[in-house]
N, C-alpha and C positions, 0 to 999 in steps of 0.2 A: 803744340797739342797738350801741352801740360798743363798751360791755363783752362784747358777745357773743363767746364762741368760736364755728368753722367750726360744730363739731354743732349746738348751739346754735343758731345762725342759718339752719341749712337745717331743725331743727325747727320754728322759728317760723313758717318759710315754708310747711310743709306736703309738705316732701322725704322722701320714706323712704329711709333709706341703708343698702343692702345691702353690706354687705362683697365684696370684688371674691376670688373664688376662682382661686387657684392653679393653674397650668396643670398638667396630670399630663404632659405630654409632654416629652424632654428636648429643649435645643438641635439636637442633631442629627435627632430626627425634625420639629421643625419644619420644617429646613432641607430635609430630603427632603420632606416636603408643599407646602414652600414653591415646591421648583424643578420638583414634578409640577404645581402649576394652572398656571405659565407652559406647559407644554404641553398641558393640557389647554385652556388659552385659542387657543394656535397650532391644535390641533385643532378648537375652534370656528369660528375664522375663517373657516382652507378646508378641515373637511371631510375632512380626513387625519391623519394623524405624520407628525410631521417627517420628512423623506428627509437620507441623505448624498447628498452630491456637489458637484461644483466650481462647476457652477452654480446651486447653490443659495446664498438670502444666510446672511451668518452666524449669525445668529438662530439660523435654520432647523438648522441643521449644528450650533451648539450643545447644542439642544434635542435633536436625532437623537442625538446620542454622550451624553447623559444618559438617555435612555429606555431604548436597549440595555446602559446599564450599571444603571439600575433594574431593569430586569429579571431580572439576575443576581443584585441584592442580596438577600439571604435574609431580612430582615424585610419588604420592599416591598411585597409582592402584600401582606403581614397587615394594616400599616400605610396603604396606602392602597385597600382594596379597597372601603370606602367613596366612594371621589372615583373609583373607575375604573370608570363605568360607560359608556365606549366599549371596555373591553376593548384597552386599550392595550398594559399589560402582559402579556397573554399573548400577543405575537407574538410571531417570532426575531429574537434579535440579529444584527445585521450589520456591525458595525463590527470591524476587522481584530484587533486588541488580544484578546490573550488572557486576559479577565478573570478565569478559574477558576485563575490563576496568581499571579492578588493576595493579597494580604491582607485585612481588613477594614479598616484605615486606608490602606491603598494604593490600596485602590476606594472611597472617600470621598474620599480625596485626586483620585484622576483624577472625580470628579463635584462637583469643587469642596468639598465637603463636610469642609472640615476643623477647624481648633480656633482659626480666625480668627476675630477678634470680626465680631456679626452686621453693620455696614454693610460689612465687605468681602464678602457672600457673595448678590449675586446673581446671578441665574441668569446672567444676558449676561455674568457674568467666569468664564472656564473656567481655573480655577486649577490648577498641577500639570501641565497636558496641554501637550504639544507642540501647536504651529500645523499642519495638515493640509502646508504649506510645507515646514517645519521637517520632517517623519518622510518626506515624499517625497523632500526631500535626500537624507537619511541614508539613505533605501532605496536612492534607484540609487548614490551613492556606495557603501554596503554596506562593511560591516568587512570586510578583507581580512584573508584566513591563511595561513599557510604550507602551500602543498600537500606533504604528505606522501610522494607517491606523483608529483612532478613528471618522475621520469625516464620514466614509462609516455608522458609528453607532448612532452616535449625535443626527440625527432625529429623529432615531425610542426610544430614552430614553425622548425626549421630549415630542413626542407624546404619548407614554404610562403612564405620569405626566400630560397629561392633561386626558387622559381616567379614568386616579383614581381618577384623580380632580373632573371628570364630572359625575363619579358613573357608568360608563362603565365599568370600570375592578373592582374589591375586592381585597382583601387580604385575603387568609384563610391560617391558622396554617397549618405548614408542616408534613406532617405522615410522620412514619417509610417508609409505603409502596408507597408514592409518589412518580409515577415516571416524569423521568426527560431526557428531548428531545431538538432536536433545537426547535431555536426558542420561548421556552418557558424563563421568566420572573422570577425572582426570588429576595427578599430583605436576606443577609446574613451580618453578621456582620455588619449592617445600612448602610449597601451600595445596589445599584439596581444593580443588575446583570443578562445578557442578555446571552444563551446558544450558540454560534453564529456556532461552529461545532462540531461533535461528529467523533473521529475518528474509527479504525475499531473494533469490538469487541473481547478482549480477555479474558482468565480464569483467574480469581484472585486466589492464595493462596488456599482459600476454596473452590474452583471448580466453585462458580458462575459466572456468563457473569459479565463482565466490559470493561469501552473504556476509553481512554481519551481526554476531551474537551475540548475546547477554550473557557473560560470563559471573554466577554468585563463586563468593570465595568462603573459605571455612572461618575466616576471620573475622566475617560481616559486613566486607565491601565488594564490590564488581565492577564490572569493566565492560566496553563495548568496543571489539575488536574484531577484526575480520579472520573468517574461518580458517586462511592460508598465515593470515601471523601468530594465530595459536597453534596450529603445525610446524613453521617453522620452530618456535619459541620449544617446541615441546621435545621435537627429533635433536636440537644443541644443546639443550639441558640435557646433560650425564644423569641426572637422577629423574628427568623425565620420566611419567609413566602411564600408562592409562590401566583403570580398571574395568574386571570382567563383570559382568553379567552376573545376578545373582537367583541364577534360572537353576541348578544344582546342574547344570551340563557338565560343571566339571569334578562331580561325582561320578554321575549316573549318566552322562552323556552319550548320546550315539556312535561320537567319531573317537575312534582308538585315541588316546594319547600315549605316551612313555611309560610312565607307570602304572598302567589300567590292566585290570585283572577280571577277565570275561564274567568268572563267577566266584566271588570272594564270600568271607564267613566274619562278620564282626564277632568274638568272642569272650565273651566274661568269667575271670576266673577268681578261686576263691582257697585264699593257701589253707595250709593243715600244718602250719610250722607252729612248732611249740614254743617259738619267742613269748614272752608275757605278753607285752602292748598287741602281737596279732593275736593271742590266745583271747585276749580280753576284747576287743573290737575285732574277730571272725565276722560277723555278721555284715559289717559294714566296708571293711579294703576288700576290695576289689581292683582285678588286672583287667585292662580293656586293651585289647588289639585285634587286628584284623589280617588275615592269611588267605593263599590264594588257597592252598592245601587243605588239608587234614588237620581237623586242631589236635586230635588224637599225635601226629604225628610231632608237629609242632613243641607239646609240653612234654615228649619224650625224655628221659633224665633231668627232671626240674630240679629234683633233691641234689643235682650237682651244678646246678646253675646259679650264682647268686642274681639272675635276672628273674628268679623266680623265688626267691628267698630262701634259696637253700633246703627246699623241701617239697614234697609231693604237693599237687595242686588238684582241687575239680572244676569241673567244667560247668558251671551255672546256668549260665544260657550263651545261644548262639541267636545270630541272624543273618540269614544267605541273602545275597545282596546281588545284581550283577552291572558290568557296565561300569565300576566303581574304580576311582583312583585311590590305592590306598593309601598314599603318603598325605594329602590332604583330608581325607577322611581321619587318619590320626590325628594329624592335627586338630581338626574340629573339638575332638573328647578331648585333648590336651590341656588347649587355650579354654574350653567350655570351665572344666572341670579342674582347672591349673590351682586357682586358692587352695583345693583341696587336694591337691597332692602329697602323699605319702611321706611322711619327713625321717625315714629311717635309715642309719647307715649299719652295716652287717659286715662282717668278715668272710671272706671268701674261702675256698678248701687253701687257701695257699697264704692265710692271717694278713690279707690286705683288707684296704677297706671297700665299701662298694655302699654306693648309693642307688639303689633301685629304680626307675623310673616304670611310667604307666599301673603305676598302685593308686590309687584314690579312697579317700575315703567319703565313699557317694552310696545312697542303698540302691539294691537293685531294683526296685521301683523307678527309681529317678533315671537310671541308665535306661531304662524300657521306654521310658517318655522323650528319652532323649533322641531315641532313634527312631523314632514315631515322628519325632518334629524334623528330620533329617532329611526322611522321607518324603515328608509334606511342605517341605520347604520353608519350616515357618521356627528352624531353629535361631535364626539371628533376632528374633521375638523375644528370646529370652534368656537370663542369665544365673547359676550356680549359687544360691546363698548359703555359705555353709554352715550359716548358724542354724536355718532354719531344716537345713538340707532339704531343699525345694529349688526348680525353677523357679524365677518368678520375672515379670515385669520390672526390666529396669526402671522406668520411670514412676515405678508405685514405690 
């Protein structure tokens, strides 16, 4: 027997040897049969297809993004209508990716299916595809372009810089659940960013409503990005923030806030200290603040405050106000009337120094028009010149 050949010796034995035939299918459609049983096994398991989504494990989410791109491929349904008998392939795809914009090796590429030899090509290696990580960066990040048409925009990013200026708009931290509209004002990656359209709304992935926006930026480009990745973008940005409304709600607003004061007194006062520089400009420094109280009660012992310059003070005018917040209502006269701010330091009863604030040197004219425009909402219109001591149009 040792002379025997292989034939030879499996005849002696009683083997019949059939010749092993030739597969008719090529590399490539194995590969697609190969990566439709891993789903049709995932579908045994539990009973479903695969789902997108984040918390789904990766398997699952690989399998998902190969199914809706089966479905697209134009030999699929031929090739395995055989092995499809849950009827997999004729659901809809749902995966974002615009496959009717592929190619034929470009959709075998994004389904792994490319001209790699066979042990790199199973199904759990999704070759070619970005990581679901990877395309949400780049989505809220979003290629920025030159806005064409920036000057239709330019004004209203000026104007809303001087509203934060003047304490007319805030800034508050961006929620999860803030939503987000035309028109609305937003700071993302230290840029100011302006909502300017929303277009129609459709179903994201997860089944929730989404649209996608025209975002201008303060820097003369923008972007078009979908509403959920400028939410996202905005809620992991630490300096994320969106701005308020410049309706005066958050003077005069209906709903309480923290520092609101049912009925408050803006007050202007006018010293009687016998310093030179106030002796000589009386007419003109002026204290502006605002009290829930009594202002009588309020400049009680000024002549021992150096917040009131060490001296008696009178009361010029008042304005009763209600509804009002008074920490941002200071602020407005502050930032309004800042250039002109009082440049004097004094000595206290106890020979320290002290620098005053809320002194200005503004006439009382200009402080009457100022709260005239407060009222009527059309203070961020206008800006403090102290040469000429006048509001006036910033852009004249």
């Amino acid at each position: 027997m040792a002379d025997m050949n292989d034939d030879e010796l499996l005849d002696a034995l009683g083997v019949e040897v059939t010749p092993l035939k030739a597969s008719s299918r090529t590399p490539r459609e194995e590969r697609i049969i190969a990566g439709f049983e891993d789903i049709l096994r995932f579908h045994q398991a539990h009973g479903r297809a695969p789902l997108h989504g984040e918390e789904r494990d990766i398997f699952e989410r690989l399998c998902a993004v190969r199914l809706d791109q089966l479905r697209k491929l134009p030999e699929a349904k031929t090739l395995l209508a055989g092995l499809d008998s849950p009827g997999l392939l004729a659901g809809v795809a749902t995966t974002s990716a615009n496959v009717d914009d592929l190619d034929e090796d470009a959709l075998l590429a994004e389904l792994g299916i490319g001209h790699e030899p066979a042990d790199q090509n199973d199904i759990t290696v999704l070759r070619h595809v970005r990581s679901s990580t990877e395309k949400r960066a780049a989505e809220e990040i979003a290629d920025r372009t030159s806005c064409a048409d920036f000057d239709k925009f330019e004004s209203l990013f000026e104007q809303v810089e001087r509203e934060l200026k003047s304490g007319i708009r805030i800034t508050l931290r961006f929620g999860r659940d803030t939503s987000i509209a035309n028109g609305n004002y937003f700071i993302v990656g230290g840029q100011l960013a302006y909502v300017a359209e929303t277009g129609e709304t459709i179903k994201a992935p997860n089944g929730e409503s989404d649209a996608r926006l025209r975002v201008i930026y303060a820097n003369g480009t923008e972007s078009n990005l979908l509403r959920r990745s400028l939410q996202r973008a905005l809620y992991k940005d630490d300096t994320g923030r969106r701005l308020t409304d410049p309706d005066m709600g958050p003077l005069f607003g209906d709903a309480p806030e923290p520092d609101d004061i049912e009925t408050g007194t803006i007050y202007v006062l006018r010293s009687l200290s016998n310093h030179p520089f106030i002796a000589e400009h009386r007419e003109l420094i002026h204290k502006i603040g605002v009290t829930g109280g009594k202002v009588e009660t309020r400049i009680t012992g000024a002549e021992k405050d150096a917040t009131y310059l060490l001296a008696d003070v009178e009361v010029v005018a008042t304005y009763k106000l209600h509804n009002l917040n008074r920490t941002r209502l200071e602020n407005i006269f502050h930032r309004l009337f800042g250039a002109a701010q009082l440049d004097l330091t004094i000595e206290d009863r106890f020979g320290h120094p002290v620098k005053p604030r809320e002194w200005f040197l503004v006439p009382l004219h200009v402080i009457d028009e100022a709260v005239l425009r407060i009222r009527g909402g059309s203070i961020t219109e206008v800006v403090y010149n102290p040469t000429t001591a006048r509001l006036v149009d910033p852009k004249t």
